[in-house]
C-alpha positions in Angstrom: 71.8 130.7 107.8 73.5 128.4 110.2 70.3 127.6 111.4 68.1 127.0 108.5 71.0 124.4 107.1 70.7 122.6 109.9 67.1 122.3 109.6 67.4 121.6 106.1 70.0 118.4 107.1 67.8 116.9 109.9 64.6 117.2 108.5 61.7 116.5 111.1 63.5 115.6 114.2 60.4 114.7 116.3 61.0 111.6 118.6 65.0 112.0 117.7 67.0 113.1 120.7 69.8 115.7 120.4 73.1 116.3 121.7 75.5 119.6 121.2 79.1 119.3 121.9 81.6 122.0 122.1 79.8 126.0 121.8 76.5 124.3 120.0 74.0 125.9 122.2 73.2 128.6 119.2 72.0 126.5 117.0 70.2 124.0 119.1 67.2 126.5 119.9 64.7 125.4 116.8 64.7 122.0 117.9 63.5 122.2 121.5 60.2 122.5 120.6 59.6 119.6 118.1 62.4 117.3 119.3 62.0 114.7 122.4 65.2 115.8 124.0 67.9 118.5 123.1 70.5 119.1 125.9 74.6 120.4 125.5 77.5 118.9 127.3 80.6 121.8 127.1 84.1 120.6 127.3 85.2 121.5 131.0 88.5 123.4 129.4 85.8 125.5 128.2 83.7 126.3 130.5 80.0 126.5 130.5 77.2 128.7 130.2 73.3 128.3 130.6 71.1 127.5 128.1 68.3 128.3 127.5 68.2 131.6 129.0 64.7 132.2 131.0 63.7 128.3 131.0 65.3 125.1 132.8 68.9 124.9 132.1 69.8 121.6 129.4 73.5 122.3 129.4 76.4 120.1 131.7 80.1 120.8 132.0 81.6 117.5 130.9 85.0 115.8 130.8 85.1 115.9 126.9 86.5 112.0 126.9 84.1 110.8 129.4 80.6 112.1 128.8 77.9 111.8 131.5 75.3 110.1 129.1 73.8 106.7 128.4 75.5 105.0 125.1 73.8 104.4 121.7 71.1 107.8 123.1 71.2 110.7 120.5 70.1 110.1 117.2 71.7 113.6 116.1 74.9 115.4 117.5 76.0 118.7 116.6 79.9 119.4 117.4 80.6 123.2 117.1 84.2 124.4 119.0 84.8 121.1 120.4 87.6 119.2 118.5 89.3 122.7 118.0 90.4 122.6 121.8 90.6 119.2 122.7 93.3 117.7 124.2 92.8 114.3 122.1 89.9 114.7 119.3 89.9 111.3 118.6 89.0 110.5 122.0 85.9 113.1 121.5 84.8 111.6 118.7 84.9 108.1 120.1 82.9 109.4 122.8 80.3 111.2 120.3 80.1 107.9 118.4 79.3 106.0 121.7 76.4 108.3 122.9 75.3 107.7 118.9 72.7 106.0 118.2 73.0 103.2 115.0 72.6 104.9 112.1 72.7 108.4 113.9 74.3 111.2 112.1 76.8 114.1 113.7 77.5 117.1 111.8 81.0 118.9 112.7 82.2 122.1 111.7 86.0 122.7 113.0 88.0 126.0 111.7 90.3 125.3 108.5 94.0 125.5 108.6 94.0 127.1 104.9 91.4 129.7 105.6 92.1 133.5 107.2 90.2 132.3 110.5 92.2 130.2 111.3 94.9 133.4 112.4 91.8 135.4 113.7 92.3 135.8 117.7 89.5 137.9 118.1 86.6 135.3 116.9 86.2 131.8 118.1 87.9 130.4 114.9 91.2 131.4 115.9 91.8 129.3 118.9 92.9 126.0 119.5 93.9 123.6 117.1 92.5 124.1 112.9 92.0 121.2 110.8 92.3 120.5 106.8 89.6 118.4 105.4 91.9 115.3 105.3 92.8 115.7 108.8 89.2 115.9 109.6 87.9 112.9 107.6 91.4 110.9 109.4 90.0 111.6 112.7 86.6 111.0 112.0 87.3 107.2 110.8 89.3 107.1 113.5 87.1 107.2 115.8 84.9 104.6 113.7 82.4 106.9 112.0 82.0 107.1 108.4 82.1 110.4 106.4 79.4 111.3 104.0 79.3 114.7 103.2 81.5 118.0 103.4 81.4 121.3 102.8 82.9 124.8 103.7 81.8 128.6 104.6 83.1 131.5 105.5 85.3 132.9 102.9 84.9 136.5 103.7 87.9 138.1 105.5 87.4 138.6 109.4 88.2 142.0 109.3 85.2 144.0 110.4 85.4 146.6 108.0 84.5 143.9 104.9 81.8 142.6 107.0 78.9 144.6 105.5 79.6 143.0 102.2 79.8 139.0 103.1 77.2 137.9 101.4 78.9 139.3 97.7 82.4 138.3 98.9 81.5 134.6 99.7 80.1 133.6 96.2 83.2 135.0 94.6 85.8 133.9 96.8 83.9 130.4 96.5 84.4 129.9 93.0 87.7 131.5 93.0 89.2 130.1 96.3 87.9 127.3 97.6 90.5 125.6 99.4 90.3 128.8 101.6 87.5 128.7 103.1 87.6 130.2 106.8 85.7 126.6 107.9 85.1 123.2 107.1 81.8 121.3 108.0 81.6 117.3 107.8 78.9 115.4 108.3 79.3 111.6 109.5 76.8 108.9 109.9 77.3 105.5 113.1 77.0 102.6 110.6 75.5 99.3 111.5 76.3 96.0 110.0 74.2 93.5 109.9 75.8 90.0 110.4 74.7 86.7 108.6 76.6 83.8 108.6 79.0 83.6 105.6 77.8 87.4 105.0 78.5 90.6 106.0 76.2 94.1 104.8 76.5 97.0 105.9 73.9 99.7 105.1 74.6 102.5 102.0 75.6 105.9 104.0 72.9 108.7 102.9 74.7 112.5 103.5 71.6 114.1 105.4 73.1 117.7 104.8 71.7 118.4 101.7 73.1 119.9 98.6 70.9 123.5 99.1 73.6 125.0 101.2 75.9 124.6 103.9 76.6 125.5 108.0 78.3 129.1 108.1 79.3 131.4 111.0 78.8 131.4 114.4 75.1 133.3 114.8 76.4 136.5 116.2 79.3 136.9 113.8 76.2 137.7 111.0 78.5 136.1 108.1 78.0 135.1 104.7 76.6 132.1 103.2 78.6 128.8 102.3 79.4 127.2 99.0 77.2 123.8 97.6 78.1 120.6 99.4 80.2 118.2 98.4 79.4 114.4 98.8 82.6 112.6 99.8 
């Protein structure tokens, strides 16, 4: 699910170069092959791991408010884990946004304060620091990138026992519960303005993730699907 979304939000991504941040690595995988670069920096409070497992590792352990890379590089950033544990998330973004290219987009998916996960030690989603949606768009324009689209996932209980049965709870809870939701996923696009004397324009932000579906769980988790997104 998490997967095909993301496909769905970037389209054809050859030529584009991509950048994970945080634990991204498992959904990066489709887009070695068609885009020009793909490669994952990891918070060093995290730790690393190599990826891809059997070829040339792309991964770097990387001060999270000082990334070893060029400015203005990736045209796509996935952040996945990242502003959860961060000492200053503002400071992340800011770095995100100056490794963006113009015009690039980053999608971010933190776990929500609101939502069950948020308590849930034994999954990824219950550690470091949750986020509501307002919180997350504050930070985001904080760090001078402009949200343009939003949605959440993950309304199924973490309990293991309910696991089986995701994909009917999600749907329901959805509708019922929205505000609940065990995660929230914002998408954010680098906007350029073009300068003119005695004019200023700036271009009209287009939300790439589309309104088919929306970023769930974490791959291995095997959880439900998300509700429709939102445009903000």
């Amino acid at each position: 699910m998490v997967i095909r979304q993301l496909i769905n939000a970037w389209g054809d991504v050859r030529e584009l170069d991509v950048l994970g941040i945080g634990y991204a690595t498992p959904f990066l995988e489709p887009f070695r092959e068609n885009a020009r670069r793909v490669v994952a920096a990891m918070p060093a409070t995290q730790g690393a791991e190599t990826w891809p497992i059997g070829a040339p590792n792309l991964v770097c352990l990387a001060d999270e408010n000082a990334l070893p890379l060029p400015s203005a590089m990736f045209d796509r950033i996935l952040i996945v884990h990242g502003l959860e544990e961060s000492t200053d998330p503002v400071a992340l973004l800011s770095e995100a946004h100056r490794v963006l290219a113009p015009s690039g987009r980053a999608i971010i998916a933190v776990a929500n304060r609101n939502g069950l996960w948020a308590g849930a030690e034994n999954t990824p989603f219950g550690h470091g620091r949750p986020f509501t949606r307002a919180q997350l768009e504050t930070i985001v324009r904080d760090a001078e990138l402009e949200p343009c689209a939003w949605s959440r996932a993950l309304y199924a209980p973490p309990w293991p026992v309910l696991a089986p049965y995701a994909e009917l709870i999600e749907p329901a809870a959805a509708a019922v519960a929205p505000p609940f939701s065990g995660l929230i996923l914002l998408e954010a696009i680098k906007q350029t303005f073009a300068v003119r004397p005695g004019r200023v324009r700036a271009p009209v932000a287009r939300a790439a993730l589309r309104p088919a579906g929306a970023l769930s769980a974490i791959r291995k988790l095997g959880l439900g699907k998300a509700n429709d997104l939102r445009h903000s």
